[in-house]
N, C-alpha and C positions, 0 to 999 in steps of 0.2 A: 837954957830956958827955951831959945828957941825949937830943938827940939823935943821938950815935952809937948810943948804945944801941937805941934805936929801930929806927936802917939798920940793926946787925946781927939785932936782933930780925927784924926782916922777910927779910934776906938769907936768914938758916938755917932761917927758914920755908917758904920759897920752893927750895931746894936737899932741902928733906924732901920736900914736895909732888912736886919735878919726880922723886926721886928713885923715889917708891911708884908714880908714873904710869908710869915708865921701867921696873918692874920688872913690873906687869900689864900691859904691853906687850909685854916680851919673853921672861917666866917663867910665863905662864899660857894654852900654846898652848891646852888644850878650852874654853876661854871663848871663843876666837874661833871655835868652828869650828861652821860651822852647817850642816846637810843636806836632801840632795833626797830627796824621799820619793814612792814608786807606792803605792797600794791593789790588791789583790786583786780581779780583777774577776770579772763571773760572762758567758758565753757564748758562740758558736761558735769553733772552731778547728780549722784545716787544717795538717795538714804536707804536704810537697810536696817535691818534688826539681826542681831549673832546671836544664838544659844545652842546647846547641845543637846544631842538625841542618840536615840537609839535606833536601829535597823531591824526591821521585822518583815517579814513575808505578808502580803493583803490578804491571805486567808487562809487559813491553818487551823486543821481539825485535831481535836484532842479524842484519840479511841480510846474507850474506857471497857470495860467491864462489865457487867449489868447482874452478874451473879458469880458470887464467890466459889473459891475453885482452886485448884494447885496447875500452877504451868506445865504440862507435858514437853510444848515443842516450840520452841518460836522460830519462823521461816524467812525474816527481813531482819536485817542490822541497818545500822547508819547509812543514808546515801542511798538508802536501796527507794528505785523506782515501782510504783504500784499500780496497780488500775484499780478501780471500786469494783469489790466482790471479791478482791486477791485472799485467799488464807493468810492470814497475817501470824497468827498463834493459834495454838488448842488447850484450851484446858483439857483435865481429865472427867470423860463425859459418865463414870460409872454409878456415880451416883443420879445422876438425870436420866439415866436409863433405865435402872431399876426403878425410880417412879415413873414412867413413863407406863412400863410393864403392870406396874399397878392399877394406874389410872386403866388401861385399856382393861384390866381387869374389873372394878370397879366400874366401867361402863358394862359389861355383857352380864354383871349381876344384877344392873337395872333393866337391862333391855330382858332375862328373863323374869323377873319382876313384872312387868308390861305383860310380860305372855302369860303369867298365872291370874295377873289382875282381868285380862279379856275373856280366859275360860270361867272367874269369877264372877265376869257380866253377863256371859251367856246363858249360865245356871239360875241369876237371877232372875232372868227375861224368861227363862222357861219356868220357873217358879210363879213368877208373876204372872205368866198366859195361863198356867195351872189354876191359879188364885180366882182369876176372873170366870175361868169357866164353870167354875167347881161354886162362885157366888150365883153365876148367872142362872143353874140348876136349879139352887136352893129358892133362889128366888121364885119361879116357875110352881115351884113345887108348896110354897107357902100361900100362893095364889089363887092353889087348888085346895090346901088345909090339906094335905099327903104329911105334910112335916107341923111342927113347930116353928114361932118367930125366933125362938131361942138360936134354932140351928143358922136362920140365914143371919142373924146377928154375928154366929163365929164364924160366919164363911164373909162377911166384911170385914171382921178384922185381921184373919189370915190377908184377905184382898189387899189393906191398908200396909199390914206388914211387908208386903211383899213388892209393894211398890219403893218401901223406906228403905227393903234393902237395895233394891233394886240402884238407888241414888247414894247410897253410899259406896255401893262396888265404883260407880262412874266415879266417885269423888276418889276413891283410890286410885283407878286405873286414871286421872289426869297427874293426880301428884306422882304416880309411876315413871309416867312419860316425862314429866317436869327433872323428877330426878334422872332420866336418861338426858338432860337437854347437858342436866350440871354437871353430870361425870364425863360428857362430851367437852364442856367447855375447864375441865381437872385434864382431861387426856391433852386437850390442845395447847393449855400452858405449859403443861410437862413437857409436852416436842420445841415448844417455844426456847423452854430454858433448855432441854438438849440442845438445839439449834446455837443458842449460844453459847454454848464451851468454845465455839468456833468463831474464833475474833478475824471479821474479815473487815476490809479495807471499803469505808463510808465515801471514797473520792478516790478519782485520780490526782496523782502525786509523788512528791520524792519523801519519806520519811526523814525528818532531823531530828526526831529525840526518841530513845527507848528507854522508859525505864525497867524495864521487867527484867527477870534473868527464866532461863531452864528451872522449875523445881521452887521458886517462889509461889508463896500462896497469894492470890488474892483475896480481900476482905470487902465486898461491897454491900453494907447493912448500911451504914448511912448516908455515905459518898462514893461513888462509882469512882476507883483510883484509875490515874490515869497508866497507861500501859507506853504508846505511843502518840508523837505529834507529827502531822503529814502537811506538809504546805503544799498547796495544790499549785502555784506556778511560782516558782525564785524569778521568774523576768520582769515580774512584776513587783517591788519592795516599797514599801510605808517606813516612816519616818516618826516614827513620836518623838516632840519635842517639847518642853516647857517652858511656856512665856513668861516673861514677868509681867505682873498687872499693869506698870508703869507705861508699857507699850504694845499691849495686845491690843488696845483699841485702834491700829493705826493698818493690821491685819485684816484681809479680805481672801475669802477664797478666790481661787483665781489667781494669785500673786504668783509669781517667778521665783523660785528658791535654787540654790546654790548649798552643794556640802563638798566636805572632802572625808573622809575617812582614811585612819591611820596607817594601814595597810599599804596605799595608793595614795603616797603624800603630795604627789605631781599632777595628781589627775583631778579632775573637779566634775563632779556627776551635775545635772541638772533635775530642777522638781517643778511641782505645784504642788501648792497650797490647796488642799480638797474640805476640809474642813478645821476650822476654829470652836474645839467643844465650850460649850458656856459653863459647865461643872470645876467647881475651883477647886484645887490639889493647895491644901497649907500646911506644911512643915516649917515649924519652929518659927511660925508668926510670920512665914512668907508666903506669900500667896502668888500661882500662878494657873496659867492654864495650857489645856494641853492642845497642842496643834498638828494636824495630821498632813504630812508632806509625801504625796504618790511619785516614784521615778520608775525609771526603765531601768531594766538589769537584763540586755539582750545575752552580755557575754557571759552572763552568771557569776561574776568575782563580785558580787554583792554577797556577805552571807549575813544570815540572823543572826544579831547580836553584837554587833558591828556600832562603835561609836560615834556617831557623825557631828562633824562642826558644822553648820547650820548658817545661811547665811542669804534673808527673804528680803528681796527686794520691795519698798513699800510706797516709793516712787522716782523717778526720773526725769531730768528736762536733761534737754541737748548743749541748748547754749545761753548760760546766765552769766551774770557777775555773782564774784564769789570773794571769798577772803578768807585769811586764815582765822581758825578760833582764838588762837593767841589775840588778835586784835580786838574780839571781842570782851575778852576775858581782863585785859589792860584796863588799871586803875595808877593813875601817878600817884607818889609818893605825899604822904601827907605834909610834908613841910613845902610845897611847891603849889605856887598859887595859879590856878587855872582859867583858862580866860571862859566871860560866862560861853555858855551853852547854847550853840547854832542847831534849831530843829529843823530837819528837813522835811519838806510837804510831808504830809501824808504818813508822818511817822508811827502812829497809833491808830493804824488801820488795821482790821481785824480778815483773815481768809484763811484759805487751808495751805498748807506746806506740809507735806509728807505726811498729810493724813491727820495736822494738827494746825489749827490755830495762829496763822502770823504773830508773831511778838516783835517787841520794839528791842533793840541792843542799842551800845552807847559804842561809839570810835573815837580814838582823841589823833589830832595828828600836832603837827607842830606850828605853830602861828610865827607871825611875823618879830614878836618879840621873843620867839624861841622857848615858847611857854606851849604847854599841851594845851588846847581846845576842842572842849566836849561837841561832838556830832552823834544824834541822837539817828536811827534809823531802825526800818521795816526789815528784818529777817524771814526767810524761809525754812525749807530743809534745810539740812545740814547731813555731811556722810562722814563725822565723826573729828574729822582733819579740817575739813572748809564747811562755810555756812552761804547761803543763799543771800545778797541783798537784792530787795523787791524797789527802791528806791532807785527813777529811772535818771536823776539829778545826779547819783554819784558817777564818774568815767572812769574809762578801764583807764589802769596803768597810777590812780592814784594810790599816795601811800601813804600810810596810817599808822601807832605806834604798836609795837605788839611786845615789848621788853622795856627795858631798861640795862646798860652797860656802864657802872663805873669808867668814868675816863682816868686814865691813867695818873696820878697827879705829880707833879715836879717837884724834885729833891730838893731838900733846902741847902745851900750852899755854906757849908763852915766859913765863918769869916777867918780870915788870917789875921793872928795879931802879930801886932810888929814889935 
């Protein structure tokens, strides 16, 4: 007897134990829960804006065409340096020269035209002196009754005729001259468009694109194709990049920009900011803008075409307090009761940080009862990783929650029966 008592002594000790163990196991979750903590740090921070772009030369001329034609000869390929005036290509000029041929024909059948119409004026004018003198007799002669009124009557209207023609030769001989003005200005276009079979070089420059081949025709009836593209200096390269709306307002010309390009994965070019276009670019319901970023390309390993990663500075301080965004980002767990809420001065103050608007963020740290407590504060910039705090009340080196870490919890212990 005495040892039953004993087994159950021990059993119902053993079923208490397992039973307290069982319940600070699974009824006492803030004992198990233990946290990741940041400190408030002190010194420099960058905000910035990242997008990608493209590499293109600051100014690059498209030669075109101006009159349709078949390629004879082309004198430049790729890489090839130019000066303005270089023969670049030739169309085949035989058709523009046979008009030409025309035209100057066409002009010397007006110009003798002009020289029949002035012996036509002359004859007039002698006509005309004839006219008057041959009235001026009659008249004389009617004054004395030698003649008839009848006869000085047809000696005024020979007179009248001979003035009317007189004024219609001149009205010939200017529209003669008028037509030498037009077969002058038929001859000069036909040299014009001869002149252009000959595709020469609009700038100094290096050529990077041809499209044309030997023996292709071109067609320029509604669009002048293009032939060749010349950038006039590679040391000098533009950047187009696309903003997102979210953050172009925060862009200023003038800003510092930074790219790398894939080619040169170590090296980091420097830029500015020269213009932010206000014209919106929207695909697929996204809307951005485009922004133009000038560098230097002394050693020429820039080329066009070239994808750059993009990366514009939009402001800077030296030495602030900072924290990680984990800690701002930090919400405790809903079953965990928080102590109320410590605002500090000035929390809901409004100014600029990186070109936007101070905002309030929330920090919990740990209280004395080991409960998170909400601390409300003034944020600035932020460079993606750390954020700005503008409240001069918090000190460096304190720390704040920025996680959460299950603590490890202890194994329940099998009781031994005996």
């Amino acid at each position: 007897m005495k040892l039953r008592r004993l087994t159950l002594t021990a059993l119902t000790l053993a079923l208490l134990g397992g039973g307290y163990a069982a319940y600070r196991y699974f009824a006492d979750p803030v004992a198990s829960t233990a946290y990741k903590f940041a400190a408030v740090e002190r010194g420099p921070i960058t905000a910035s804006v990242s997008a990608t772009g493209t590499l293109s030369p600051v100014v690059s001329v498209q030669v075109s065409s101006q009159i349709s034609g078949q390629i004879r000869e082309i004198l430049v390929d790729y890489n090839s340096a130019v000066k303005a005036g270089q023969l670049l290509a030739q169309l085949a000029p035989e058709t523009y020269e046979h008009r030409v041929r025309q035209a100057e024909a066409d002009l010397e059948a007006a110009r003798a035209t002009v020289s029949v119409q002035q012996a036509e004026l002359y004859r007039a004018k002698i006509n005309l002196m004839d006219a008057e003198r041959d009235y001026a007799r009659k008249k004389t002669l009617v004054d004395k009754n030698f003649i008839s009124p009848a006869e000085l009557d047809k000696a005024q209207t020979l007179l009248e005729a001979a003035r009317a023609q007189q004024r219609v030769v001149e009205a010939q001989g200017r529209n003669s001259e008028a037509l030498v003005k037009q077969r002058g200005a038929q001859l000069g276009q036909a040299q014009v468009d001869l002149g252009r079979t000959e595709i020469r070089a609009p700038a100094d420059g290096i050529v990077i694109k041809r499209s044309v081949e030997p023996g292709q025709t071109v067609a320029a009836s509604l669009q002048a194709p293009e032939m060749f593209v010349i950038a006039r200096n590679l040391a000098d390269m533009r950047v187009e990049t696309a903003i997102d709306e979210a953050d172009v307002g925060r862009l200023k010309t003038g800003q510092e920009a930074t790219f790398t390009v894939d080619a040169f994965p170590g090296k980091r070019f420097k830029g500015t900011v020269t213009q932010v276009r206000k014209s919106a670019l929207v695909v697929s319901n996204v809307v951005s803008y485009t922004v133009i970023i000038d560098a230097a390309n002394p050693d020429l390993i820039l080329l066009p075409g070239m994808t750059a990663n993009v990366r514009i500075t939009t402001a800077h301080k030296d030495s602030v307090l900072k924290i990680a965004n984990a800690a701002l980002r930090f919400r405790p767990p809903r079953d965990e009761k928080s102590a109320p809420a410590a605002r500090q001065p000035g929390g809901s103050g409004m100014g600029k940080g990186g070109g936007r608007a101070d905002t309030s963020g929330k920090l919990w740290m740990l209280g004395k009862d080991g409960k998170p407590t909400l601390i409300e504060v003034k944020t600035g910039i932020n460079d993606g990783t750390q954020t700005e705090l503008l409240d001069g009340d918090l000190a460096e080196g304190r720390e704040f929650i920025v996680g959460t870490a299950a603590a490890e919890k202890p194994k329940l212990a099998t009781p031994r029966m005996f």
